[in-house]
C-alpha positions in Angstrom: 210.8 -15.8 51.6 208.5 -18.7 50.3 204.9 -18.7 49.3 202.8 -18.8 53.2 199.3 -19.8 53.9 196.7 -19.3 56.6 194.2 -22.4 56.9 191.0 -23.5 58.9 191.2 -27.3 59.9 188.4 -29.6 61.3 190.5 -31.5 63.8 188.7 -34.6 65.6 191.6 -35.6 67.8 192.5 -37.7 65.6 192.2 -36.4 61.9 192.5 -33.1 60.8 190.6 -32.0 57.5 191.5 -28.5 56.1 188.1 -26.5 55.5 189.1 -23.1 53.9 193.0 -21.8 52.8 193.9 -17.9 52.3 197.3 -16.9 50.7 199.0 -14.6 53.0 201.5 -12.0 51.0 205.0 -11.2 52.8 204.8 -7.5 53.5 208.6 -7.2 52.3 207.1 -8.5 49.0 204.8 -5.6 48.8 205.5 -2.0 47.7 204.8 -0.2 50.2 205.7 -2.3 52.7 202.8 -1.9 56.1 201.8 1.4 54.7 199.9 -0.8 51.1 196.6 -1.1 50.7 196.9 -4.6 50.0 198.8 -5.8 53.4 196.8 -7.6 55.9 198.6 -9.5 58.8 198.1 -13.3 59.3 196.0 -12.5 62.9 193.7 -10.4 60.7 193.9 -13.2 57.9 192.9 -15.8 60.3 190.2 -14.5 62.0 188.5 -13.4 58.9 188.7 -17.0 57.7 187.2 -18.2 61.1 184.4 -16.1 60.5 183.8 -16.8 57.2 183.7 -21.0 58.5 181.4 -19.8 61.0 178.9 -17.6 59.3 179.4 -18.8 55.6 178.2 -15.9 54.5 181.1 -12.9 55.5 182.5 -12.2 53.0 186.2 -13.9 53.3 188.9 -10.1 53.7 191.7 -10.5 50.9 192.6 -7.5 51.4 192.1 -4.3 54.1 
């Protein structure tokens, strides 16, 4: 296990600059494994921090 992140980049073809970061928590680090409140998948993690670049105002999902 290790600490994992899921990131936004703006990526010019030849630079890539990181716009927003979200910790992602191992679900064998959780309790309750899939069944906890507090697990969201990396899919679910990413496209709430696509929206969030996108709108800037939804609100960015921590947690489900």
């Amino acid at each position: 296990m290790g600490i994992f992140t899921v990131t936004t980049h703006l990526y010019d073809w030849v630079r890539s600059l990181p716009l927003d970061i979200a910790l992602y928590q191992y679900v064998a680090s959780l309790p309750n494994g899939k069944e906890d409140k507090n697990f969201i998948t990396k899919p679910e993690l990413a496209l709430s921090l696509m929206k969030f670049g996108i709108t800037g105002t939804e609100e960015l999902i921590l947690h489900s």
